[in-house]
N, C-alpha and C positions, 0 to 999 in steps of 0.2 A: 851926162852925169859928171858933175863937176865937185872937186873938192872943195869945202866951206870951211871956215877958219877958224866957226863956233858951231856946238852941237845945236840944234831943233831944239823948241817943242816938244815934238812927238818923242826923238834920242831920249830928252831927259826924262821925260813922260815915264819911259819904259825902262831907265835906270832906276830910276827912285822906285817903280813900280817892283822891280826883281828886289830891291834891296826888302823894301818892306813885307814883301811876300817869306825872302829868306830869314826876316827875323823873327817870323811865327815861326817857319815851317823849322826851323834847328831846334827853339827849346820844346815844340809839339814831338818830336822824334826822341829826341834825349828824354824826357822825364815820360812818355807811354810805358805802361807796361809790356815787358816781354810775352810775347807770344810763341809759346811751345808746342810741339808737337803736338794734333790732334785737338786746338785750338782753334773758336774761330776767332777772326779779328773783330774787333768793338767798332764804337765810334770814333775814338782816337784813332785808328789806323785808317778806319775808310777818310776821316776828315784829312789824316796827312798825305794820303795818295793823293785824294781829290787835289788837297792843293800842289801836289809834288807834278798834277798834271797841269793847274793853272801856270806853275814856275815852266815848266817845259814847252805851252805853248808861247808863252810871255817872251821866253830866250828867246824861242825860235822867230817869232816877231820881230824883235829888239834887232837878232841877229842880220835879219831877210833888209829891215829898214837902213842898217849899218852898210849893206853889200850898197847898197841902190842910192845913199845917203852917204858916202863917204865924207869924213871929216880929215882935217889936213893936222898932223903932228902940231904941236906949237914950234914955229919958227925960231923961238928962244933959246929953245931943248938944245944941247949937245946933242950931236951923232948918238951916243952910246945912250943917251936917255930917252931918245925919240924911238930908237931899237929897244930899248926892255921897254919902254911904254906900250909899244904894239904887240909887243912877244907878250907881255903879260895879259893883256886885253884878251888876244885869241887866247890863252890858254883858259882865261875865268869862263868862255864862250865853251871850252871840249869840257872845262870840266863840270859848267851848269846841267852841257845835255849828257856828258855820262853819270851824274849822280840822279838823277829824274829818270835815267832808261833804267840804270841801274834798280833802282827802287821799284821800277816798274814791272822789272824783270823779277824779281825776287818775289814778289806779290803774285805774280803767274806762275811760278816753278813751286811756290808753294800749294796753288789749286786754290787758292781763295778765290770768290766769288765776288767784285767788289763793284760797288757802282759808284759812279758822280755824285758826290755829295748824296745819295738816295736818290736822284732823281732819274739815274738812267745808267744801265752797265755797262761797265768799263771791258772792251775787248782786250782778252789775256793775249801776251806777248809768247807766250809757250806753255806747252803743256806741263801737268806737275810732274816734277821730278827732284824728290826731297837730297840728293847728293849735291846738284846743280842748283838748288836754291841754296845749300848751305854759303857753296863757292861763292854764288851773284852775291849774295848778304854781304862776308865777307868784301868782295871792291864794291860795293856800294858805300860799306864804311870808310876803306880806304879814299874814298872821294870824294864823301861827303869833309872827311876830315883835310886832307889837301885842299877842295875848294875852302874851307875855312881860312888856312892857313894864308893859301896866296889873295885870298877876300884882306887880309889881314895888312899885307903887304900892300895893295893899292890903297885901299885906307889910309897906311903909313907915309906912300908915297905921296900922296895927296895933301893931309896934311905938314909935312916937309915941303909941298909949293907953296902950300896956303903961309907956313908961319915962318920958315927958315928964310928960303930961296924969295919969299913974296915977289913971284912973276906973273902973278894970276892964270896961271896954268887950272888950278882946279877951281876958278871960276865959271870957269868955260861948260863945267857939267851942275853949278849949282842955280836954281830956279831960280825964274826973273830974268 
């Protein structure tokens, strides 16, 4: 296992893959209706778990291919930006898989009953407990809204390589 200078194929495969998956799955969550007590969930919810499970195997993919695939800092980067490049990296990585367990969890502590897109049911992560799903709801927003945030900042940083700095730093993750 050797470090490479430029990400794969397969890396950017599954970067563009999470991005695209996250840009359904935030405005499918934001504009569904709320689900109250004593409700069951629609199609909108079973469709946004479903996908909340594709994003979570997708990370976890992405993540396994990253361990086994390491890629090397840009050699260009100061110290201090090759460290928050990587510190940001693993954090987009805790916070993809806590906002997807999260979600997950909340869906189980509610007692809903949900399958795979319809085609196969989804094993609940705990039994229902309406005090403990209020809590999991709660930091599943809080996470979903910080991964937002720090989605926001590599984005930021990224184009600050592309158009300020132009070192072709965020070359290195775009196709081709």
């Amino acid at each position: 296992m050797t470090d490479r200078s430029q990400y794969g194929t397969t890396a950017k495969v599954f970067h563009w893959l999470v991005l695209a998956l996250l840009a359904v799955q935030y405005p499918l969550g934001w504009l569904m209706p709320d689900i109250h007590r004593g409700m069951k969930p629609g199609a909108a919810m079973s469709f946004h778990v479903s996908l909340g499970i594709i994003i979570l195997l997708a990370a976890i993919a992405r993540l396994l291919w990253r361990l086994t695939h390491p890629v090397a800092p840009a050699s260009t980067l100061p110290p201090w930006q090759r460290l928050t490049a990587q510190a940001t990296h693993w954090l987009l990585y805790v916070l993809l898989l806590a906002t997807t367990i999260t979600g997950w969890l909340f869906a189980s502590f509610r007692g809903w009953s949900m399958s795979f897109f319809y085609l196969a049911p989804l094993p609940m992560l705990a039994s229902e407990n309406a005090a403990a799903g209020k809590a999991i709801n709660g930091w599943h927003q809080v996470m979903e809204w910080t991964l937002l945030v720090v989605i926001g900042l590599h984005v930021a940083a990224a184009l600050a390589h592309g158009f300020i700095y132009r070192d072709r730093v965020m070359q290195r993750m775009l196709p081709g």
